[in-house]
C-alpha positions as CSV (number, residue, x, y, z in Angstrom):
1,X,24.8,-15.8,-7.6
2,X,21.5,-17.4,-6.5
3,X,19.2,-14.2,-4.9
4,X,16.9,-14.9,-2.0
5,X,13.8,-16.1,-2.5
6,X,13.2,-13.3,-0.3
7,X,14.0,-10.2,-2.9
8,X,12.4,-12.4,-6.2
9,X,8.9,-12.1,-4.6
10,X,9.2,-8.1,-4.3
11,X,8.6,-5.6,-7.3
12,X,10.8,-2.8,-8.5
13,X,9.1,0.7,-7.5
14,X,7.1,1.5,-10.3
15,X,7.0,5.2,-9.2
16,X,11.2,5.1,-8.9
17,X,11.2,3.4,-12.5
18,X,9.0,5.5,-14.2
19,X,11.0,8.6,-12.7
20,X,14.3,7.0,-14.2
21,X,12.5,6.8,-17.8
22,X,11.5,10.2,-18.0
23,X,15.1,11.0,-17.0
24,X,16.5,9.0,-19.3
25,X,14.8,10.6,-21.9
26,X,15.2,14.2,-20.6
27,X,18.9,13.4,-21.1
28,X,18.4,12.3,-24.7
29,X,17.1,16.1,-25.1
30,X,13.6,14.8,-25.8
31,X,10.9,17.4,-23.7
32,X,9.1,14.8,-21.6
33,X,6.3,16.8,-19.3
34,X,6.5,14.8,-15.7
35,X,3.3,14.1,-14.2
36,X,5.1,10.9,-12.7
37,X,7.0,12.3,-9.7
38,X,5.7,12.5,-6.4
39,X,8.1,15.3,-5.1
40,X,7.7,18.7,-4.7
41,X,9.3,21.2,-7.2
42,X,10.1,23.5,-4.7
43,X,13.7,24.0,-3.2
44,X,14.0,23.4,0.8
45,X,13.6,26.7,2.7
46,X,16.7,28.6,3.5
47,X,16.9,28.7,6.7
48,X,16.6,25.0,7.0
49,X,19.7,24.7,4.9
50,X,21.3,27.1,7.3
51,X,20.7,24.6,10.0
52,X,22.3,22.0,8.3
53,X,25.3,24.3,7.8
54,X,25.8,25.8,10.9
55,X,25.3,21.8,12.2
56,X,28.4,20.9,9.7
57,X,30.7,23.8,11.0
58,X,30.3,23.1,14.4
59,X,31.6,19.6,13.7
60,X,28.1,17.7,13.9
61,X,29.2,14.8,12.1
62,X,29.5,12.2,14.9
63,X,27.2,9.2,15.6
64,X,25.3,10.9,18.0
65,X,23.6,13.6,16.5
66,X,23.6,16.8,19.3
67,X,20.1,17.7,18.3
68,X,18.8,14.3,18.3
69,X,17.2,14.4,21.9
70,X,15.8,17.8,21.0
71,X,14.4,17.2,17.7
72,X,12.0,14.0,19.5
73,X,10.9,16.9,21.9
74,X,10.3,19.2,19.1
75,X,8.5,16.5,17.4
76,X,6.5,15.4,20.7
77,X,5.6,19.3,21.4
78,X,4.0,19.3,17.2
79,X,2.1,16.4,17.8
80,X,0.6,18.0,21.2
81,X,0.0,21.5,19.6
82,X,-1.2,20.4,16.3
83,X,-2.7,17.0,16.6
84,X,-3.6,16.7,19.7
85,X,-1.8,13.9,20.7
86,X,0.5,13.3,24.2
87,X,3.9,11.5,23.7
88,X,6.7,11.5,25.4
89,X,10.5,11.6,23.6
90,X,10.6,7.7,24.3
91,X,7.8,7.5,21.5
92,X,9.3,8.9,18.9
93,X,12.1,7.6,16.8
94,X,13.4,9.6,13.9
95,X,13.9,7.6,10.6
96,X,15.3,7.7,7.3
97,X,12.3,9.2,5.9
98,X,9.1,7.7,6.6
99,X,9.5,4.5,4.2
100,X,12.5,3.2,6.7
101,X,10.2,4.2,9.8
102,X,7.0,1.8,7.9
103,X,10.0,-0.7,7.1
104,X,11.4,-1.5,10.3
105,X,7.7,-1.1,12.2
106,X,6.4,-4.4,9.7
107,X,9.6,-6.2,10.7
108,X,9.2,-5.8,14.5
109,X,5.6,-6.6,14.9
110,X,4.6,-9.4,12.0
111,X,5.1,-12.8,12.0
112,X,5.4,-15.3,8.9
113,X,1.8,-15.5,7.3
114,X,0.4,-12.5,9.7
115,X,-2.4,-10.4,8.0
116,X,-2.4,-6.3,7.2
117,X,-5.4,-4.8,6.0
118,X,-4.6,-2.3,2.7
119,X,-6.8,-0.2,1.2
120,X,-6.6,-0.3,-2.5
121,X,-5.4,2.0,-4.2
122,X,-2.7,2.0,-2.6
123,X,1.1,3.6,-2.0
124,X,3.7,1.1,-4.1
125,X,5.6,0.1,-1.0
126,X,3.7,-1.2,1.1
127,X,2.6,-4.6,0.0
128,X,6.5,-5.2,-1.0
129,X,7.4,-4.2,2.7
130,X,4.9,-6.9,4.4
131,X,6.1,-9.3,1.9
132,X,9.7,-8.6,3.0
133,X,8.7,-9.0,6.7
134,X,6.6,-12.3,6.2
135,X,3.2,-10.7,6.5
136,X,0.3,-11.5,3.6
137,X,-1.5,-8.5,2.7
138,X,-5.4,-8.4,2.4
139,X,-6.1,-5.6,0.2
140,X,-9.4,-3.5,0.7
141,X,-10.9,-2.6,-2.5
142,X,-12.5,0.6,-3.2
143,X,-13.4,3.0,-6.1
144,X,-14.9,6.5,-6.8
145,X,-18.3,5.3,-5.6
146,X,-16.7,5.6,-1.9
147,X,-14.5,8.5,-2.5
148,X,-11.2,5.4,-2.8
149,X,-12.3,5.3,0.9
150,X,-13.4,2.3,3.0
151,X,-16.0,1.9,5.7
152,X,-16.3,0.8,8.6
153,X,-18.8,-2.1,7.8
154,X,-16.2,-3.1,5.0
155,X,-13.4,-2.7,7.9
156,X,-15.5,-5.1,10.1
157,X,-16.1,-7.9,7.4
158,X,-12.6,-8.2,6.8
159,X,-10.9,-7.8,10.5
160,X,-11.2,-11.3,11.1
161,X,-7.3,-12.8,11.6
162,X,-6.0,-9.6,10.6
163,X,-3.0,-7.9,12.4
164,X,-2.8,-4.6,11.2
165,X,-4.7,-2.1,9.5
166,X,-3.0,0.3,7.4
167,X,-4.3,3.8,6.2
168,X,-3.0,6.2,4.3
169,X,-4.0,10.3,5.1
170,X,-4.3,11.7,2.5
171,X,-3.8,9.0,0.5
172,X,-1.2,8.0,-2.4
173,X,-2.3,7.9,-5.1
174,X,-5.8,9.1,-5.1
175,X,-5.2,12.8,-3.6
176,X,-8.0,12.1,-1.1
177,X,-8.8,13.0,2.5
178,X,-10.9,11.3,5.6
179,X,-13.0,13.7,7.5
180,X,-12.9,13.5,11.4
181,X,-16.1,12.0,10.6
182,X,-15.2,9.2,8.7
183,X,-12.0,9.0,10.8
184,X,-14.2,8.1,14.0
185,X,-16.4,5.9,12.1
186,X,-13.3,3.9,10.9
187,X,-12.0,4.1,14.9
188,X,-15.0,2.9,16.7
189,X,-14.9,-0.2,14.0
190,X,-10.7,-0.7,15.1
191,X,-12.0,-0.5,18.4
192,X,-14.4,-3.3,18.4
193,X,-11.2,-5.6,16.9
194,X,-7.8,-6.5,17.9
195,X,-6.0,-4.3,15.2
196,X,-3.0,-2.6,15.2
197,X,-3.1,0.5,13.1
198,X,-0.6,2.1,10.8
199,X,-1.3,5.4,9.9
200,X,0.9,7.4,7.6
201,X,0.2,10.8,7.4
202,X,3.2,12.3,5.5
203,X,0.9,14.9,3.7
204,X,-0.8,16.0,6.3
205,X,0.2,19.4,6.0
206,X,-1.3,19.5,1.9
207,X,-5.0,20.0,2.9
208,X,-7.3,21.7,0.0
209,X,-10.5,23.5,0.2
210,X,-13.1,23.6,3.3
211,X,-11.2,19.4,4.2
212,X,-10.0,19.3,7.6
213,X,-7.3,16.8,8.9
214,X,-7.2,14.7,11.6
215,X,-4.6,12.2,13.3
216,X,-6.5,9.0,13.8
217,X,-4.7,7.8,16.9
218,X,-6.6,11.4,18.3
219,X,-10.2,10.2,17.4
220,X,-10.1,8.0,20.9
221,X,-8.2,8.1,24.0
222,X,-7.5,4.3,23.7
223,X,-5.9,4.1,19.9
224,X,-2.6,6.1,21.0
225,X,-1.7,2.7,22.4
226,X,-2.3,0.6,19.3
227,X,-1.5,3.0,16.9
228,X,1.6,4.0,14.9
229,X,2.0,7.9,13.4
230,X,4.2,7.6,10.6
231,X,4.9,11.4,9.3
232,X,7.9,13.0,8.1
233,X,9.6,16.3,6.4
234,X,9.9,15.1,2.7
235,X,6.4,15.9,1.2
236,X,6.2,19.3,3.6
237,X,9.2,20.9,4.1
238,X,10.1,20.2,0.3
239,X,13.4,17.8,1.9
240,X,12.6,14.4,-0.1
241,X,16.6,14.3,-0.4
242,X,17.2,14.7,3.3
243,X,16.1,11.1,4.3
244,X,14.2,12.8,7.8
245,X,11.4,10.8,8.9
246,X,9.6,10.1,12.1
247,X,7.2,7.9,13.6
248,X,5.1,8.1,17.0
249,X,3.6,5.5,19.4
250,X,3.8,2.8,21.7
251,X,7.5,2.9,23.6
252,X,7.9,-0.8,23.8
253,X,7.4,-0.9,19.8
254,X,9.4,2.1,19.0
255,X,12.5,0.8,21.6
256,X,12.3,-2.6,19.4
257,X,12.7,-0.3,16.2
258,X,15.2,1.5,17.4
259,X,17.3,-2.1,18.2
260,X,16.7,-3.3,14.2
261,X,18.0,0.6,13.2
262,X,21.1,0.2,15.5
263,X,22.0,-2.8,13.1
264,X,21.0,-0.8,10.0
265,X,22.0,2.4,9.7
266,X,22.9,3.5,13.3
267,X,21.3,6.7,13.8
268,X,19.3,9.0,10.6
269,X,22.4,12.1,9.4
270,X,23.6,14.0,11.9
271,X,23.4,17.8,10.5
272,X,20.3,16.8,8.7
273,X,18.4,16.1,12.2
274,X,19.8,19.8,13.2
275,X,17.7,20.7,9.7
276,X,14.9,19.0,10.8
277,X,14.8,20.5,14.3
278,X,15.1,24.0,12.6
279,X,11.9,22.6,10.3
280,X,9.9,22.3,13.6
281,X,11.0,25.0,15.4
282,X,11.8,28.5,13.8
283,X,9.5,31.0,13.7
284,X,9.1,31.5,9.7
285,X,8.0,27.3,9.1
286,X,4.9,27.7,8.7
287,X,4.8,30.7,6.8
288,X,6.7,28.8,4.3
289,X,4.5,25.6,4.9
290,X,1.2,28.2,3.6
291,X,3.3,29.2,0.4
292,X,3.7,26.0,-0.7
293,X,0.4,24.4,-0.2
294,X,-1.5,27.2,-1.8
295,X,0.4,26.5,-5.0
296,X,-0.2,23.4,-4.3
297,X,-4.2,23.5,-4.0
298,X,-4.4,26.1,-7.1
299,X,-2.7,23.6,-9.2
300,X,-4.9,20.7,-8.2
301,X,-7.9,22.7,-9.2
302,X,-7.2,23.5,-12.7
303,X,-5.4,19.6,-13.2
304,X,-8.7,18.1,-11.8
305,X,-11.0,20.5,-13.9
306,X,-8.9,20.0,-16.9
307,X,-9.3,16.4,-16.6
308,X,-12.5,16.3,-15.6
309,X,-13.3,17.7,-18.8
310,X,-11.8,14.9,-21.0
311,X,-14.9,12.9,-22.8
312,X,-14.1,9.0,-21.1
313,X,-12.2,10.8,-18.3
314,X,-13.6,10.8,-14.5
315,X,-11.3,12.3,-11.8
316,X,-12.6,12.5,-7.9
317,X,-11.4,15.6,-6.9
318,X,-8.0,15.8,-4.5
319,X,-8.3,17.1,-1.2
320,X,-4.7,16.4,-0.5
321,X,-1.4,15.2,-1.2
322,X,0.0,16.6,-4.9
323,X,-1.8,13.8,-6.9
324,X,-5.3,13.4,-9.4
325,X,-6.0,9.4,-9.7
326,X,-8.6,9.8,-12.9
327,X,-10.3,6.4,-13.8
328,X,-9.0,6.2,-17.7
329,X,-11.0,3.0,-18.6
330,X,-13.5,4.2,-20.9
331,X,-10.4,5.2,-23.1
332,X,-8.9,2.0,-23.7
333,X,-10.6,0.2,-26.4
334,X,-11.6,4.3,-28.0
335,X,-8.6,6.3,-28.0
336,X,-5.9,4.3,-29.0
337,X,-8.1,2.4,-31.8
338,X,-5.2,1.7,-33.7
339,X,-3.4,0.9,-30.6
340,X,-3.5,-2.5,-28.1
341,X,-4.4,-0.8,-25.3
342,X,-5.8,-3.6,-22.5
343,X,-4.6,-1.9,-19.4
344,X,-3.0,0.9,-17.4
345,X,0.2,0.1,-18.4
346,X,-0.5,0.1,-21.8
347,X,-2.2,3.2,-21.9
348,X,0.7,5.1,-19.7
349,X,3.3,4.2,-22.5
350,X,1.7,5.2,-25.6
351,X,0.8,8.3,-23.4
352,X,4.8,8.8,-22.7
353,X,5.4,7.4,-26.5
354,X,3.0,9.4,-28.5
355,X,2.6,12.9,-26.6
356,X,5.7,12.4,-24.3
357,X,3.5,13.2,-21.3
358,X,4.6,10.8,-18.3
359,X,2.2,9.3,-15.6
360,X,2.2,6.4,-13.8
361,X,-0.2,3.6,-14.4
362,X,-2.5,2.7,-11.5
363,X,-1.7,-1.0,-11.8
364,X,1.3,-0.2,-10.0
365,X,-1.2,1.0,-7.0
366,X,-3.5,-2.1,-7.5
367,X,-6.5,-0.5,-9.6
368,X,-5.5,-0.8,-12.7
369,X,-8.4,1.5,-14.4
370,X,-6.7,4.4,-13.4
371,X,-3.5,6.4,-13.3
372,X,-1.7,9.0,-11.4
373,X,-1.0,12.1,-12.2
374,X,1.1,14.1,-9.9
375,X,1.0,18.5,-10.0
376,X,4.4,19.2,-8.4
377,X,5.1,20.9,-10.8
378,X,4.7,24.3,-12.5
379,X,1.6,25.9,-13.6
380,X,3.5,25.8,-17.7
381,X,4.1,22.5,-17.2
382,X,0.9,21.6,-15.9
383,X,-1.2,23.4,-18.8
384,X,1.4,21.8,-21.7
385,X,1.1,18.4,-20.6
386,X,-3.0,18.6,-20.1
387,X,-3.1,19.9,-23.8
388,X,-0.6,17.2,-25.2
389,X,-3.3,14.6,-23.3
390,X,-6.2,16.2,-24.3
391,X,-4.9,16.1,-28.3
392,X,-3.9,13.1,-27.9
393,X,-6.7,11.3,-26.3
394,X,-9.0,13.8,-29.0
395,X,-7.7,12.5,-32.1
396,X,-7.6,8.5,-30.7
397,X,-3.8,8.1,-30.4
């Protein structure tokens, strides 16, 4: 059969293939340390679980989920308590996971050859989803002089035509943070533009050392209505299997969402939306929320020192998310001598090849000097696969 022109023109996840690899070879019996995942390694707290079964023996299997009009409100009542932001139930619309919510917001509000501003590096799905919806993507470049952050003079310079701004706090893949500082330098520049802003904040909640977060649609009293808050339970709550997802903003936009989803997939799974209520509301959430991030944090130290320490090796340091982004250039044409070694993908297999440590090359993120690295994953796992690098980058491949 002939395939759309639509589908050629959009690239396999290479975060989802990678994954699949390291499985593949898991299976085979061959010990394969996985830096490559961006999932957390720890189970979904109990009691959430409990939701979701008390949801299934009281029959809530239906289209209509019951806790579907209570879970916006929970929803609306986090956003008012912890990022100080005022929405009511008819702006918010619960997804499968954030990635549908991003999906179906491109397909409402671009047009054929309509512009979104992304910030390089950045998370493998977006540029596929605006090419699915029509849009053309103008990426933002940036690099460890900036922190992988833009400005707002950069943001100004490149406004011109565009439709959509699109950031990513904290950001996939680089593990880094904006300030409230630099968020309200970024907002004044939005301000002065026509802009709609995206802003996906799904790790929100995995904040390291003195950083502080901030929802940008809360850095002005006029962004809520040109703003979309993408969030979700999968990077927080340890549910990445649940599909629960959520976005905030403008009713008209969200209403037009909710029209595409009631061609998709009708409504997100019942039970699991009683799970997610349970997420936002019982009294022990964020209790489990702490244990998690501190392991979290402690784990990001020692990967960033470790790799920090690598001769060729620079690694900004993550302030959030579950990812280090080190710049592995320097290594290409030294440590793999014997080796033809031109790019990040290069490097990445004979990384997975030769010391069965997996990663995922940054070209797949558009900077192709570096990689990610992800620590969701134990402390032993963490320490084996930084000295199966370190060797291997030592002795030149």
């Amino acid at each position: 059969m002939e395939l759309s022109s639509r589908i050629k023109a959009v690239s396999p996840s290479a975060t989802i293939a990678a994954s699949m690899r390291v499985k593949q070879m898991l299976a085979e019996g061959i010990d394969v340390v996985d830096f490559g995942v961006g999932e957390p390694d720890f189970d979904t707290p109990r009691f959430i679980k409990e939701a979701a079964e008390a949801a299934l023996e009281a029959g809530d299997t239906k289209y209509a989920p019951r806790a579907a009009a209570k879970l916006k409100a929970a929803i609306a009542g986090k956003l008012k308590r912890e990022n100080g932001l005022e929405v009511g139930s008819d702006q918010v619309l619960v997804t499968f996971g954030a990635k549908h919510a991003l999906y179906n917001a491109f397909q409402v509000l671009l047009n054929p050859g309509d512009k979104v501003l992304i910030p390089t590096p950045y998370w493998v799905s977006y540029a596929e989803q605006v090419k699915l919806a029509g849009g053309e993507c103008a990426f933002l470049p940036t690099g460890p002089q900036t922190h992988f952050k833009i400005t707002p003079d950069q943001l100004r310079t490149s406004a011109g035509g565009a439709k959509v701004l699109l950031l990513n706090n904290p950001c996939n893949p680089t593990g880094v943070t904006y300030t409230p500082q630099e968020l309200k330098a970024i907002a004044k520049a939005v301000l002065g533009t026509n802009l709609i802003v995206f802003s996906d904040e799904i790790y929100e909640k995995l904040i390291y050392g003195d950083t502080k977060f901030a929802s940008f649609a809360a850095m002005d009293d006029r962004l809520p209505e040109r703003t979309l808050t993408f969030n979700g339970l999968s990077k927080t709550f340890a549910m990445t299997g649940w599909r629960m997802g959520w976005v905030a903003g403008p009713a008209d936009v969200l209403k037009a969402m909710a029209t595409l989803a009631s061609h998709q997939t009708t409504n997100p799974v019942s039970f699991c939306q009683a799970a997610a209520l349970s997420a936002y509301t019982h009294p022990t959430a964020a209790g489990e929320i702490e244990a998690m991030r501190s392991k979290f944090e402690k784990r990001g130290r020692y990967m960033h020192e470790r790799l920090a320490a690598i001769e060729g090796v620079t690694c900004v340091r993550p302030t959030g998310a579950f990812y280090c982004f080190p710049d592995v250039s320097a290594q290409y044409g030294r440590a793999f001598a014997k080796e033809r070694v031109e790019d990040s993908m290069d490097f990445a297999r004979l990384c997975l090849e030769k010391a069965k440590v997996a990663m995922v090359p940054g070209a797949a993120f558009g900077e192709d000097r570096c990689v990610r690295l992800s620590f969701a994953t134990g402390m032993d796992r963490i320490e084996a696969g930084l000295d199966r690098l370190e060797k291997l980058l030592k002795q030149g491949g």
